[in-house]
N, C-alpha and C positions, 0 to 999 in steps of 0.2 A: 526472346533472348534467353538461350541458356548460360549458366554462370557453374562450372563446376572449380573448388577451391581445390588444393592441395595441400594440408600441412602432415608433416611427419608422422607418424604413429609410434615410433621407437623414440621416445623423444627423452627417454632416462639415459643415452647416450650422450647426449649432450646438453652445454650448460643451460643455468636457467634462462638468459638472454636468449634463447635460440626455442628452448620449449615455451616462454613465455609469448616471442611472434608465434610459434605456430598454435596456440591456445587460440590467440587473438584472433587468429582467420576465420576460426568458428563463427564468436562473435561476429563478427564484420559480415559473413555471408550471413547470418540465421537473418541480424539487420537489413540486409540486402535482398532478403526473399521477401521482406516484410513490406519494405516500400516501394519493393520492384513489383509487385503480385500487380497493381491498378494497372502499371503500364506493359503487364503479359510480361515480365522478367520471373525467372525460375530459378532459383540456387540454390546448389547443394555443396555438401563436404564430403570430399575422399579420403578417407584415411587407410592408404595402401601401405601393407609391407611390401616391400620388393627389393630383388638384390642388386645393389647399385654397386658403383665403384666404391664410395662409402663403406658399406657392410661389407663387400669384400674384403675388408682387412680385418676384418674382424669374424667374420663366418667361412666355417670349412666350403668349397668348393662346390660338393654337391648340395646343399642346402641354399647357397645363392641360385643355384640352376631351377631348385623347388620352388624357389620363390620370385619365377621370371616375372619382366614386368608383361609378358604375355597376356597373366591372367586376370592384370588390372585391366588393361587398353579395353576391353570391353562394356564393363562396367560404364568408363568412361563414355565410351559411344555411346550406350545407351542414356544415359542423364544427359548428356547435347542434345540427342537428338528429338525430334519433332511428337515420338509416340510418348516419350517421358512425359508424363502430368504432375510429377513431383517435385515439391519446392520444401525450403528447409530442412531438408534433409541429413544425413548425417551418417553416413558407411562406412566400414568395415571390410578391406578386400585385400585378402594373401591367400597365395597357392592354390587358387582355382574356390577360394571360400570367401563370400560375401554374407553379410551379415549389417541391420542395421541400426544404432545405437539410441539411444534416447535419453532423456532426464526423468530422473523418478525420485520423488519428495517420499519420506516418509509418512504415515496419518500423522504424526504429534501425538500430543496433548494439549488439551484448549485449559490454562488455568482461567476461573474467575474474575470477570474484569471488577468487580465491587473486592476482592481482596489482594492485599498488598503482595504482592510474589515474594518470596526467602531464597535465600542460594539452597537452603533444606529444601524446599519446596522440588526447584530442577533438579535438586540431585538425586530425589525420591523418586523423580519421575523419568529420569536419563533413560532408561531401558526401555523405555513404552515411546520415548520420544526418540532415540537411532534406530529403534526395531523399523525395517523391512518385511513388512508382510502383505498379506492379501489385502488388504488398506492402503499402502502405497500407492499416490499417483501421481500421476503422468504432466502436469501444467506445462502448457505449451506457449503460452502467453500472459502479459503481465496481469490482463482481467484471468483469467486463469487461475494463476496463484497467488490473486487477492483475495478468491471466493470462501478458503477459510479462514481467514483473518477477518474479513467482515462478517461471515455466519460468527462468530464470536464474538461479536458486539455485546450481545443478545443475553452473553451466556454469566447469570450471575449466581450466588453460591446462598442458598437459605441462610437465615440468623445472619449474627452480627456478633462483633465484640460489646459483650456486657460492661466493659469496666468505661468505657467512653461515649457508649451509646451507638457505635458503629466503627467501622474500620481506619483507621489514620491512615490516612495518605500525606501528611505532610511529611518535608524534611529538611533538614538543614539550612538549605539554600534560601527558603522560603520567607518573603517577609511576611511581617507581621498580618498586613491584609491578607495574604494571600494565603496563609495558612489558617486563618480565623475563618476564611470561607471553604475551604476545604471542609474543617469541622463542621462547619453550617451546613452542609450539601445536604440533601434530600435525597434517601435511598430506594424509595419507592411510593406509588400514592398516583395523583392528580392532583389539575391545578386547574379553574374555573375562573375564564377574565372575560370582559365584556368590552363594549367599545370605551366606556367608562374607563376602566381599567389601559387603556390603550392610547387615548386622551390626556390622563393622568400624566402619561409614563412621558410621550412625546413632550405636552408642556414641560416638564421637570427635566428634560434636558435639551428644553434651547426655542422647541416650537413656538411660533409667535399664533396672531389670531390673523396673518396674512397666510399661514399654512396652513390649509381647509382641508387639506386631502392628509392633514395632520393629525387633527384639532378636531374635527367637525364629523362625527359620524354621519351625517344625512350628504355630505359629499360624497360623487359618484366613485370616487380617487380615492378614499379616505382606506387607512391600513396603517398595520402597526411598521415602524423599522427596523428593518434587520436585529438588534441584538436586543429586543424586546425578548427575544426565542433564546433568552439569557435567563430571566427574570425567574421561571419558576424553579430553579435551582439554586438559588441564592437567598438566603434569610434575608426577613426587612434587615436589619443593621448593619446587612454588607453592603445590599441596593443603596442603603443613605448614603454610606461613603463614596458608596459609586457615585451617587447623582451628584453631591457634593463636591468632589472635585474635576469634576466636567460638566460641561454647561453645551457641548457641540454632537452631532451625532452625524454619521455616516447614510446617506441614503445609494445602499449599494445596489445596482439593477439585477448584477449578478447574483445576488440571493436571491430564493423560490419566495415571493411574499407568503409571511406567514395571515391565515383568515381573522376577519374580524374579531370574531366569537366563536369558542372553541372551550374543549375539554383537552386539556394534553396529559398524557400519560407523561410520569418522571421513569425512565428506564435505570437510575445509575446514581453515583456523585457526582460529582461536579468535575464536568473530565477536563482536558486540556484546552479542547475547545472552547468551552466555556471562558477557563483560565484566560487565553488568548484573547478573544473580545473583552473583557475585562481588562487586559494590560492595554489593550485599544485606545479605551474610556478612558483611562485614567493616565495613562504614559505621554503613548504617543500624537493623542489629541489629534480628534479626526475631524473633517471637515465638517462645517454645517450644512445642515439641506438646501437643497437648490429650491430659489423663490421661485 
């Protein structure tokens, strides 16, 4: 199946209600190429000028003649028909001139995910961050234009602030825990646990001695739970509080088990992530493990 769309290209003529559906048809086909592609569906978008009874009232004579719809109708035939291979597409066609449009992201700038951003900070950096240059690219999908947002996971800025022993991320909003652990966070290093360590953590929040694959390193089953992959970014004193007021833990299938016995690198502070299973333990009170 082919699917060729049509919204306006002159679309500062009229109001926004009328340019805002023909925006939308974009969307809705680029959508349509996407989940139409398994079942052989193709779609694309025309964006033709032509002189219609519309433009007529408003364009001299000979320039609606220049811009017959003659020189679209081909175009068209070709993205219908059977030799077209192209899907999500996006053209360009008046007066015998076709052209075809794309998305183009600019490179950015990756700030530091270990340092607090400033409004000084974007505004120092505004020019490097709208510049269009030879680094501009093209993201065509939403893995696409995640790939620099997660290659900047990574990206952290040597030293620290001297006057608190590293960067604040707390603010306002924060209560007392929550910004006490923030401070606590660990900015870089390793962290050394063993099934010991893993045993420890299970009992202290809920494990019985009927959970072996808990409790019990010599169980075939036996592995830490999920937000155990909490723990090395957390000072003892914020874990107490943690374990302290919850006594239940989540055993989610959906997380990757993390291994018995392990070195883990600490990449960061204590991101949101972290944050988040924390508000888990202690808010929302998660289920106990399945006997």
């Amino acid at each position: 199946m082919r699917l060729v769309e049509r919204p306006d290209a002159d679309v500062a003529l009229s109001p926004c209600s009328y340019s805002t559906a023909k925006s939308a048809i974009i969307g809705l086909t680029r959508t349509l190429a996407i989940e139409g592609k398994k079942y052989g569906i193709q779609a694309n978008v025309l964006v033709p000028n032509a002189g219609t009874s519309m433009t007529a009232t408003i364009w001299p004579e000979e320039m609606v003649k220049a811009f017959a719809p003659d020189f679209v109708a081909p175009v068209v035939c070709y993205l219908g028909s059977e030799a077209c291979e192209t899907t999500m597409g996006l053209y360009e066609v008046s007066g015998g001139w076709c052209a075809s449009l794309r998305w183009q992201r600019s490179y950015g700038y990756a700030f530091p995910v270990n340092k607090k951003v400033q409004v000084e900070d974007v505004a120092a950096k505004w020019d490097t961050i709208t510049r269009f240059d030879d680094k501009a690219t093209n993201p065509n999908s939403t893995a696409e234009s995640l790939e620099a947002i997660v290659s900047n996971f990574a990206n952290e800025a040597d030293g620290s602030d001297e006057s608190d022993g590293g960067a604040d991320y707390t603010d306002s909003e924060d209560s007392e825990l929550v910004a006490d652990a923030k401070k606590s966070a660990h900015s870089s290093g390793s962290y050394d646990y063993t099934e010991r360590d893993i045993a420890l953590y299970n009992l202290g929040i809920g494990a019985t001695e009927k959970d072996l694959d808990l409790v019990f390193e010599g169980d075939d089953g036996f592995k830490p739970v999920p937000t155990f992959g909490v723990i090395p970014q957390v000072r003892p004193h914020v874990l107490s509080a943690c374990l302290e007021a919850h006594s239940r833990e989540h055993d989610a299938d959906a997380v990757p088990p993390l291994p018995a016995r392990a070195v883990r690198r600490l990449v960061g502070p204590l991101s949101c992530v972290h944050l988040f299973f924390l508000f888990l333990v202690l808010v929302v009170g998660l289920p106990a493990p399945r006997h």
